[in-house]
C-alpha positions as CSV (number, residue, x, y, z in Angstrom):
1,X,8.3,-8.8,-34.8
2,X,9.4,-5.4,-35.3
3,X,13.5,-6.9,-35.9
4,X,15.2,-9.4,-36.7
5,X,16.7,-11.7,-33.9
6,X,20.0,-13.7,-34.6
7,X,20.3,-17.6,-32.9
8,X,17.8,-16.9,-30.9
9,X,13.9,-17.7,-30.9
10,X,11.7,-14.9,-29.3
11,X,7.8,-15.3,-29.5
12,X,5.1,-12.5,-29.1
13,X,2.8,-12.8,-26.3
14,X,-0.6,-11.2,-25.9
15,X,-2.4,-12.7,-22.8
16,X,-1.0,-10.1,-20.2
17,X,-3.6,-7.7,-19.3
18,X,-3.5,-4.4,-16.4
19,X,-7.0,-2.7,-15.9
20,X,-8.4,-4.6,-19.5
21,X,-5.3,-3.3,-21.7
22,X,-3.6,-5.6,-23.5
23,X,0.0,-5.9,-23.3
24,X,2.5,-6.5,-26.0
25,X,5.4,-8.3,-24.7
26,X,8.2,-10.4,-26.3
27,X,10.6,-13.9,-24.7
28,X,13.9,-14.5,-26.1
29,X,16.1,-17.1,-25.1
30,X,15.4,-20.2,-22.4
31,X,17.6,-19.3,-19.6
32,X,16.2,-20.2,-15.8
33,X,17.4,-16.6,-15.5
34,X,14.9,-13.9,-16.1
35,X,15.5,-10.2,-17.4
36,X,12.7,-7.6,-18.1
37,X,14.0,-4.5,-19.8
38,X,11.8,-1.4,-19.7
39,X,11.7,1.2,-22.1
40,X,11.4,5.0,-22.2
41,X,9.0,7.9,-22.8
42,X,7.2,7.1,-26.2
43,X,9.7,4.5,-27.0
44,X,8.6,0.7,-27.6
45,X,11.0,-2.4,-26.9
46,X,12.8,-2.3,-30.0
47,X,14.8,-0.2,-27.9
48,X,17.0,-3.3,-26.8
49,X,16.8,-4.6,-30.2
50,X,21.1,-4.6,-29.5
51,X,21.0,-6.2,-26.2
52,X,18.2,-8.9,-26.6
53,X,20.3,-11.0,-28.9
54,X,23.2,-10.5,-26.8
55,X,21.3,-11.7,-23.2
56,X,19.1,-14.5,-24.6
57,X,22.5,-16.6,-25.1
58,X,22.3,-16.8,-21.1
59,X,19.3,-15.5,-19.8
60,X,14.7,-15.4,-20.8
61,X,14.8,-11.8,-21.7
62,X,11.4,-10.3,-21.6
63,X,10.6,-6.7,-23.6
64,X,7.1,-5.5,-23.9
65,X,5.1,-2.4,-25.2
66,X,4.2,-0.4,-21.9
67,X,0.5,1.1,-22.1
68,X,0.0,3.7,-24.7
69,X,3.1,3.1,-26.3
70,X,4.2,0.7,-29.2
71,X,1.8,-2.3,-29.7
72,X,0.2,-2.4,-26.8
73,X,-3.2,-0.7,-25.8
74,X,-3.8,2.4,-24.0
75,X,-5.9,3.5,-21.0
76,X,-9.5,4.3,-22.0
77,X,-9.7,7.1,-19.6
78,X,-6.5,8.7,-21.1
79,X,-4.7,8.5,-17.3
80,X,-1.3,7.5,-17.3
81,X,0.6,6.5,-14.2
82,X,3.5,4.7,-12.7
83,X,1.4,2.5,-11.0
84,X,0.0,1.4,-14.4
85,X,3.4,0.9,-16.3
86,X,4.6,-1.0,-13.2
87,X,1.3,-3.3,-13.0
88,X,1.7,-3.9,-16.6
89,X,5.4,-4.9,-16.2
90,X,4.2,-7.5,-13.7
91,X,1.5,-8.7,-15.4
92,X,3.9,-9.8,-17.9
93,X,6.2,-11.1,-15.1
94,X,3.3,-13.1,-14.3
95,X,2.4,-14.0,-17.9
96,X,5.9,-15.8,-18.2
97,X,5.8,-17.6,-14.9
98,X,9.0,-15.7,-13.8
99,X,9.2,-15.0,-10.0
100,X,12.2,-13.2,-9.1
101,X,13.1,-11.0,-12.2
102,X,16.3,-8.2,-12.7
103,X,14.7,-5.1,-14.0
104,X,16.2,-2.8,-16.6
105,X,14.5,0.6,-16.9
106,X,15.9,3.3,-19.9
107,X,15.2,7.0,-19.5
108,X,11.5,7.2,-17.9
109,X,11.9,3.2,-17.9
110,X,13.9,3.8,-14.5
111,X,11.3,5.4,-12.6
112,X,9.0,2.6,-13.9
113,X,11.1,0.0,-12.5
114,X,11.5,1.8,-9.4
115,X,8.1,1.8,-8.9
116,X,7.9,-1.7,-9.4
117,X,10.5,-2.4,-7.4
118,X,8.3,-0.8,-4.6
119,X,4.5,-2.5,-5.7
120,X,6.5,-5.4,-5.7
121,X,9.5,-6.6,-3.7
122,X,9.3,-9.5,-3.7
123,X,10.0,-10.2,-7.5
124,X,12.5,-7.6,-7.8
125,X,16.1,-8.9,-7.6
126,X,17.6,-6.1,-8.7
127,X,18.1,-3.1,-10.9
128,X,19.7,-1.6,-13.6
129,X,18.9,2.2,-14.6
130,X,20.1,3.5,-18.1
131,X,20.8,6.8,-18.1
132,X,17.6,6.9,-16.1
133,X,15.7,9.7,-13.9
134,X,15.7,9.2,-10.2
135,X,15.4,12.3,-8.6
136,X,13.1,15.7,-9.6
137,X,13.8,19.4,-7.8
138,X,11.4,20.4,-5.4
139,X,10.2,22.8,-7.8
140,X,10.3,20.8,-11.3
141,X,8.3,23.4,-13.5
142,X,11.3,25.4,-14.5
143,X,13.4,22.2,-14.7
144,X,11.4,19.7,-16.5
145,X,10.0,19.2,-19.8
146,X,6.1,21.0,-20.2
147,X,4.0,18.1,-20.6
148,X,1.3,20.1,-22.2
149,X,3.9,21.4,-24.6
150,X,4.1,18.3,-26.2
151,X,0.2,19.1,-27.6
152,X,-1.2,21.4,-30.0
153,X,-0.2,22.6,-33.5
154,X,3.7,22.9,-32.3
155,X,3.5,20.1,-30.1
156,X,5.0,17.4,-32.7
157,X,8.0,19.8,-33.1
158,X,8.5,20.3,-29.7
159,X,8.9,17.0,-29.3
160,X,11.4,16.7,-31.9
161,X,13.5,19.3,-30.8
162,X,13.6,17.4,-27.4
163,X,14.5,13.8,-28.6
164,X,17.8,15.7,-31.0
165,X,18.6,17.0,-28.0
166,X,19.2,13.4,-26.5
167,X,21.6,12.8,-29.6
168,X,25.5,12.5,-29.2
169,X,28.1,12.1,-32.0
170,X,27.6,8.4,-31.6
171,X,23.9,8.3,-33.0
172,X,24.5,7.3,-36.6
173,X,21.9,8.8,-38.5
174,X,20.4,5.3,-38.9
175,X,19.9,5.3,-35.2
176,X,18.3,8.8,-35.1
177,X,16.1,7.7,-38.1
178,X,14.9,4.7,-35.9
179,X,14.7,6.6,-33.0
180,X,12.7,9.5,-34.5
181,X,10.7,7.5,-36.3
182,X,9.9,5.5,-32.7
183,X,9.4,8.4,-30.8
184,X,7.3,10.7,-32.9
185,X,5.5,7.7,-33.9
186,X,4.1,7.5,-30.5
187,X,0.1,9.6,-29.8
188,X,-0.3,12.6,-28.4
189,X,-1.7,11.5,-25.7
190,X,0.9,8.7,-24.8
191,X,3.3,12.0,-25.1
192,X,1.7,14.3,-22.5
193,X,0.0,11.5,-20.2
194,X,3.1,9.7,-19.9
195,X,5.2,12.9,-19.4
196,X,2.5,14.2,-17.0
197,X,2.9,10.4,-15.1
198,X,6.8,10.8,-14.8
199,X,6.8,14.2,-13.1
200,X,4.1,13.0,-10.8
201,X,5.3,14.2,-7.1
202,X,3.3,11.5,-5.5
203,X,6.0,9.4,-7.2
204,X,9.3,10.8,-5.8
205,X,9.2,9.7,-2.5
206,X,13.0,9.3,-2.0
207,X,12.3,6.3,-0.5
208,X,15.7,3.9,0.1
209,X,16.2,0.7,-1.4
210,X,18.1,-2.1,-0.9
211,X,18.4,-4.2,-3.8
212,X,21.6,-4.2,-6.0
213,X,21.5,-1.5,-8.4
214,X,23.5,-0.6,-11.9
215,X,23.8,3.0,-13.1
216,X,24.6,2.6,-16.5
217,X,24.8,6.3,-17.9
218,X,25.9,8.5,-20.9
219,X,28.8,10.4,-21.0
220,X,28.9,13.0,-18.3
221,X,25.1,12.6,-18.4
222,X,22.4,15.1,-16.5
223,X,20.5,12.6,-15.0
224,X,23.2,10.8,-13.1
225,X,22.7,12.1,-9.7
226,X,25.1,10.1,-8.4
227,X,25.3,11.7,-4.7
228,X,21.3,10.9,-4.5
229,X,22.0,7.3,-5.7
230,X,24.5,6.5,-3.3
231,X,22.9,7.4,-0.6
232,X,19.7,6.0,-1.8
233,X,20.6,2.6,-3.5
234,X,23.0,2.1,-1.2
235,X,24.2,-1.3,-3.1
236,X,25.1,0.6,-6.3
237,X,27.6,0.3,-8.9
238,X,27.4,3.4,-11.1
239,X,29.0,3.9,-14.7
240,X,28.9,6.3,-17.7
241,X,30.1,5.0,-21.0
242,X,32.4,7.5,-22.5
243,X,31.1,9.3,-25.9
244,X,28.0,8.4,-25.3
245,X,24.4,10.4,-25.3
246,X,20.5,9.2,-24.1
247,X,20.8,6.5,-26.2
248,X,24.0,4.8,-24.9
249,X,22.6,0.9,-25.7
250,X,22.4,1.6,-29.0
251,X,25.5,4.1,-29.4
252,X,28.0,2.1,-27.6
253,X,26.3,-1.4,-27.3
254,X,29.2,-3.5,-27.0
255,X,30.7,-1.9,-24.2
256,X,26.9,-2.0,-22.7
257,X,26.2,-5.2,-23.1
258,X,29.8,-6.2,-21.6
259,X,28.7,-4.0,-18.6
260,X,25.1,-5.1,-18.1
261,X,26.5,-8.9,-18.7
262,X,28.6,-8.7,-16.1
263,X,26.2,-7.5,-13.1
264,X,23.8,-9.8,-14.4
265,X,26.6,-12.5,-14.0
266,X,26.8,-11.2,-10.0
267,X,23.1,-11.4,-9.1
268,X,21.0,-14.6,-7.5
269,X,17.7,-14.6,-8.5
């Protein structure tokens, strides 16, 4: 285990498998209730390392590794895709015998869960999206992130430059430690493939969906596109924690975990 869980037991699994990668993923807690939370672009689950304690007095929370990132294994080929991060997600929905699950997606996590939530309906009670994407402009180039900047001699700096930028006056420099250290920790090819994956068109079909939805964002964030959400989650409650940046769980996780508690409270499943 990568932290250190308080009155709670989580054990490691390692059976779950999508196109013969193995999939890290971690249970805390013993609730009939499960929650899968979903990390971001070159993060790993320690991500939620403030929520899991937190949820596991009430609910099986499930993290996991997505492909390429943390300590699970990466595609052989090098492709990255939605499809594969949501096949992996319920592989280890399967692993752990959940059916019905509420999904949790941070940052790129929220496209991920989207995508499950399409692949796979009927296991997808609801959602929550922290300070998540969910929309792209028709013409992303000049918009969006380079994916192949990320490579090269000046790759590893561009890619810190981009994860300061996602810092507020509430990351502590512990947290920006950890989250650096995360982040930059993660290949080169995880970087650009899973970039490359995120800003897939295929992927943004604006599609409508109709399972309950929580919009948990940061302080007058970019990504909350809160005219596309309404209109495409139409069951959505949608919030932004004030002094927040990216990294709101871990800035301001009290008031997130109060939040996030109390939709998961609402939901059947």
């Amino acid at each position: 285990m990568r932290y250190i869980l308080s009155l709670v037991v989580a054990v490691s699994l390692s059976a779950a498998t999508v196109d013969g990668i193995k999939i890290h993923s971690t249970v805390t807690g013993k609730g009939p209730k499960t929650v899968i939370l979903v990390h971001g672009w070159t993060c790993d689950e320690t991500t939620w390392q403030m929520q899991v304690p937190a949820l596991a007095k009430k609910y099986r929370v499930v993290t996991l590794d997505l492909p390429g990132h943390g300590m699970s294994g990466a595609p052989k080929d090098g492709k990255f895709s939605m499809d594969l991060f949501a096949r992996a997600v319920d592989a280890v929905r399967s692993e752990t015998k959940a059916n019905r699950v509420v999904l949790v997606g941070h940052s790129m996590g929220t496209p991920v869960v989207v995508q499950y939530a399409r692949l796979f309906p009927d296991h997808t009670a609801a959602m929550v999206f922290v300070d998540g994407l969910v929309s792209i402009p028709a013409n992303p180039a000049g918009n969006a992130p380079n994916p192949n900047a990320m490579s090269g001699p000046d790759g590893k700096k561009a890619r810190e430059a981009m994860i300061r930028s996602m810092f507020s006056n509430s990351t502590t420099p512990e947290m920006q430690q950890h989250i650096l250290s995360m982040m930059l920790g993660a290949p080169e090819s995880t970087a650009v493939g899973a970039m490359q994956a995120t800003f897939d068109p295929a992927i943004w079909k604006g599609d409508v969906f109709q399972e309950p939805v929580l919009g948990l964002y940061a302080d007058n964030s970019r990504l909350g596109d809160h005219d596309y959400m309404k209109t495409h989650f139409p069951n959505l409650e949608y919030k932004e924690i004030p002094g927040t940046g990216h990294f709101l769980m871990l800035e301001k996780s009290d008031e997130f975990n109060r939040l996030l508690l109390a939709f998961l409270d609402k939901q059947k499943f």
